[in-house]
C-alpha positions, 0 to 999 in steps of 0.5 A: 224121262218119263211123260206125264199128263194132268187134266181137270175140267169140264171135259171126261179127263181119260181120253184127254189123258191119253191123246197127251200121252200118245204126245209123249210116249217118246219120252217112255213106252215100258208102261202105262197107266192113268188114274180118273176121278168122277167127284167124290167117287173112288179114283180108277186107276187103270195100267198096262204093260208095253206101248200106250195102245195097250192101255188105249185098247184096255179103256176103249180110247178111254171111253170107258173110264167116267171122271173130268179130272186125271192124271197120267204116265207113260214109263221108262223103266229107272227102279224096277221092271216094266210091269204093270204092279210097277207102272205109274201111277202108284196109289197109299194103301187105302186110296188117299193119294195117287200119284205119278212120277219122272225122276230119280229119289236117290233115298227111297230106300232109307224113306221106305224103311221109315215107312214100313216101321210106320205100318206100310206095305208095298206092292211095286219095286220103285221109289215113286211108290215111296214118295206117294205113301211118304205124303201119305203119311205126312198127310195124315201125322199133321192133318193138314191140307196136301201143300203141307203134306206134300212140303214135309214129303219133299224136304226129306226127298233127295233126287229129282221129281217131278211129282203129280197128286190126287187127294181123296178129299180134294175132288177135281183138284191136282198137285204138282211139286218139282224139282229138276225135272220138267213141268208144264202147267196150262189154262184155257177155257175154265180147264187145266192141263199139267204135262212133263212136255209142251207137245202134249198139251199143244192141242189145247192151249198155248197159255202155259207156266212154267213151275220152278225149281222146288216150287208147287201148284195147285191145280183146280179147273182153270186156276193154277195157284203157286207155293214155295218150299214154306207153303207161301203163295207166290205170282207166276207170269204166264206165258204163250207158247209160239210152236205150231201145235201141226208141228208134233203131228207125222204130217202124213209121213211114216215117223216123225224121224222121217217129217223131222229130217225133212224139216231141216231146211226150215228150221236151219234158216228160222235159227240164223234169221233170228240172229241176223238183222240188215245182213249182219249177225246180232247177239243182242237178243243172246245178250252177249255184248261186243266187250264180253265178247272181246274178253273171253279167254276161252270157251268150254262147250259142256253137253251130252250125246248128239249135242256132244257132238255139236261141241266137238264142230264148234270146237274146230270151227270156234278155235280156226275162225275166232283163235279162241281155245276151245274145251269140248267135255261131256257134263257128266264128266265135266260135274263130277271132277274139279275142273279148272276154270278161268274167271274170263272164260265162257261155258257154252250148255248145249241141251235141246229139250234145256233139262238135261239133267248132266248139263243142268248139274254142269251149269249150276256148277259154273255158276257157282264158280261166277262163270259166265254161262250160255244156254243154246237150247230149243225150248224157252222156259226150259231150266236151262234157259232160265238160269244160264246168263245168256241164251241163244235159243234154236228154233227146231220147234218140238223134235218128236223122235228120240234120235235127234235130227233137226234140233242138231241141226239148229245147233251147229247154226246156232255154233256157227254164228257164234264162232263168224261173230267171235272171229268179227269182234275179236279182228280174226277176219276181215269185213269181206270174209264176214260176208261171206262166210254170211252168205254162205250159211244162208245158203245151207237150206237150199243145198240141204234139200237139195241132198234130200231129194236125192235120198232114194239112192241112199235109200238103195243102198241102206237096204242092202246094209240091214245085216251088217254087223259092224260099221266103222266110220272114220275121217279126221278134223271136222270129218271126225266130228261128223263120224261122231253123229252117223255113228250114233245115228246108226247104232241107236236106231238100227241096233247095228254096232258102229263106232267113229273113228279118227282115221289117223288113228286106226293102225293104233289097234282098231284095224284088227276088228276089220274083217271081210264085207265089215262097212267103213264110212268115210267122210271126206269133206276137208280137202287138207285131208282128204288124201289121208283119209282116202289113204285110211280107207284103202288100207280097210279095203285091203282087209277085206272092207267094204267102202262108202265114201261120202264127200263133196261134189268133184271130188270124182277121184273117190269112185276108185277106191270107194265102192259106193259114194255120197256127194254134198253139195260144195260148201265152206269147208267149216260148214261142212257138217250140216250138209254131211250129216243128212246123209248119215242120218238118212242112212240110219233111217233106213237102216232101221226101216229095213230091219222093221224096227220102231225108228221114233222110239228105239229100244231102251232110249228115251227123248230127254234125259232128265235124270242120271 
């Protein structure tokens, strides 16, 4: 989960290494460090501990480091400390090989054995420094040049990595090799740039390729040549990133969580316009055609946090609209058991950055079993988008901020769409109700920023919440679902302990926590449900809760048991989420900007999950 910068070319690398990195520090911010070659001099390696202005103070914005080619790292903390002996990158003990690192080598332990019997020392706690003096050695036994070292390196690794070198005796050159960890690779101008994300080299070039599963590269000034595991050169096609490079900027706003949120509208009708055409949705471009479509026998949504919850409105909207059985199962769980899976099934992988290393595990492992596989994903070229069979790509463009806004929202359009086109193909609703239900979501931008400007009030009473200590959020059906994400919403980013609730369900035990002034949310937009849930919360009130109600506009009737209230704008009901989740997620924001706590980059989180 850790980002990773690689620049060779005309240019001094550092502060080219270090603006990449401040792209990426969302994805780690325990250390940092780059490593610069000046020709045949000796590589600079400098670290610190703690977020990258450190590093950025230590070098003078990287004015003081000379060299035109580097590699850099900003870490999340997997195997050691944050320190600066374990911040990346690692060098072999005399020099020959530097290097950086994102993923987890499951053996490290049995290579350092090897290692140590074989003359090496060790000054960090982590398993990339195991991987560096393991090329090392191959490098030396066989005196060959680094493909071949780093191919005997990575046939004895077991994990995932994707690996950055530099070689003593390979000036203005960088390798790369990967597996299961993302890596981009990109030319422009007689220079090249290698980062773990597009947004850090955004700012340079938009001609990119994407290196492939067990694949290396050799990087040289505007020149990128390819390897399989056996050392053969192969061809890549490059391709052109579309995202606009102001996108990964604040654009005058205080975080990116903030810029994000208010980026919904868009993206939420760029997604639904891609898919429709003469008023009418068309999976072509997903690939799944009328007759697949008619002869799946059930779905199986597969995904992890926030697009975990995705699933679980997918499953209400899926299974009411289109009559499809819907399983909603997290891919960690989902990869590690046996389950039963039909041959005329779908599983649906839901992964904003398509690297999630539990969904990408869960993919592979249907296709094995000759499943057929839908990616809903944010980033073309990304692992999952390339090995699912079909792909129904959001297009949130690149989400900054850790806690996850605008791709969510992409993702429960693009879950939508699938579930009107399902229930169309499949005869569950009629030529009329299509339409409407049609016109209908191409109506949620407008009333999403609509709620948005009224977020000041919510703003209002955020603040007076900074101290709370517990916040329950409860509703029932879709309702559930969306307390599932404000939930999240809260405690990830405000540190505040917040859990959802089924509101049926609180009288099995979870009322007992309820204690004076604790807060209780409830979402109210299922008018089958909203007495029930009403009802739920006055029995919270009667402990001692304090109550928010969050529901759609007219249902006045909840000022008399609510001591503060939210409305949406009316919608379908099984639209519902896209609009109660803004306040919810304007919530957690302010939440977190009362407290003073750094809302993009929360504690002990990091943006793409890439390794278990």
């Amino acid at each position: 989960m850790c980002g990773i910068v690689g620049f060779t070319g005309a240019h001094q690398a550092a502060p080219i290494l270090l603006d990449g990195l401040s792209k990426l520090e969302y994805r780690g911010y325990d250390s940092s460090g780059i490593a610069v070659r000046d020709g045949l001099k000796d590589t600079e390696v400098l670290k610190a501990k703690g977020r990258l202005k450190i590093l950025k103070e230590k070098t003078n914005d990287g004015k003081s480091v000379k060299g035109t080619c580097g590699i850099g790292h900003t870490r999340w903390a997997t195997h050691g400390e944050p320190s600066e002996d374990n911040a990346h990158p690692h060098v072999s003990d005399d020099g020959n090989v530097v290097a950086v690192h994102n993923g987890i080598i499951e053996n490290y332990q049995e290579l350092k054995e090897k290692l140590v019997r074989n003359g090496y020392t060790f000054y960090s706690e982590t398993d990339t420094e195991v991987a560096v003096k393991l090329v090392d050695y191959y490098y030396k036994k066989y005196e060959g040049n680094p493909v071949d070292a780093i191919n005997h390196a990575i046939i004895r690794i077991r994990g995932s990595y994707a690996l950055v070198m530099m070689f003593k005796e390979y000036p203005e050159e960088i390798y790369v090799a990967r597996k299961d960890s993302p890596m981009i690779l990109g030319v422009a101008d007689g220079e090249s740039y290698i980062a773990s994300d597009v947004p850090a080299i955004l700012k340079y070039t938009r001609n990119v390729y994407y290196i492939g599963n067990l694949e290396m590269a050799r990087v040289r000034k505007g020149e990128i040549t390819f390897y399989n595991l056996d050392g053969d050169e192969i061809e890549k096609e490059q391709k052109v990133i579309e995202w606009d490079a102001e996108a990964a900027e604040k654009g005058g706003y205080e975080h990116f969580m903030m810029k994000e949120i208010h980026e919904q509208p868009k993206v939420v009708a760029d997604t639904l316009n891609s898919v429709l055409k003469d008023g009418e949705i068309d999976l072509s471009g997903v690939g799944l055609s009328a007759e697949e479509i008619r002869n799946i026998s059930e779905i199986q949504i597969v995904a992890c946090g926030s697009a975990y919850h995705v699933g679980m409105v997918g499953q209400y909207v899926i299974e009411d609209l289109a009559r499809i059985p819907v399983r909603v199962e997290l891919a960690s769980e989902f990869r590690y058991r046996n389950p039963i899976l039909d041959k005329n099934m779908l599983v649906i992988i839901v992964s904003q950055s398509g690297e999630t290393a539990d969904s990408l595990a869960a993919l592979r492992e249907a296709k094995l079993r000759e499943i057929k596989t839908l990616g809903i994903v944010n980033v073309v070229g990304s692992s999952i988008a390339r090995e699912a069979d079909n792909v129904f790509y959001t297009l949130a463009g690149p989400e900054i901020s850790v806690a996850t806004t605008k791709a969510y929202s992409t993702q429960l359009i693009a879950m939508y769409t699938l579930a009107v086109q399902f229930a169309k193909i499949r005869g569950q609703i009629s030529d009329e109700q299509y339409m409407g239900y049609i016109k209908e979501m191409q109506t949620l931008p407008d009333k999403i920023r609509r709620i948005l400007e009224d977020k000041e009030r919510i703003q209002w009473f955020a603040s007076k919440q900074m101290n709370a200590k517990d916040v329950f959020f409860v509703g029932r059906g879709i309702d559930y679902a969306i307390c599932m994400e404000g939930s999240l919403k809260m405690k990830e980013i405000s540190y505040i302990h917040s859990e959802a609730y089924a509101a049926g369900e609180l009288k099995h035990g979870t009322i007992s926590l309820i204690e004076d002034e604790t807060l209780v949310i409830g979402v109210l937009t299922q008018s089958a449900l909203f007495e029930k849930t009403v009802s739920n919360m006055v029995e919270c009130k009667s402990r001692g809760a304090y109550l928010m109600g969050l529901t759609t506009t007219g249902n006045y009737n909840i000022e008399e048991s609510a001591d503060f209230t939210v409305y949406i704008p009316e919608t379908d009901e099984h639209f519902a989420t896209s609009l109660a989740v803004i306040p919810l997620q304007l919530m957690g924001y302010y939440v977190s900007v009362a407290k003073g706590l750094d809302v993009d980059k929360p504690r002990n989180l990091a943006k793409s999950v890439t390794v278990e």
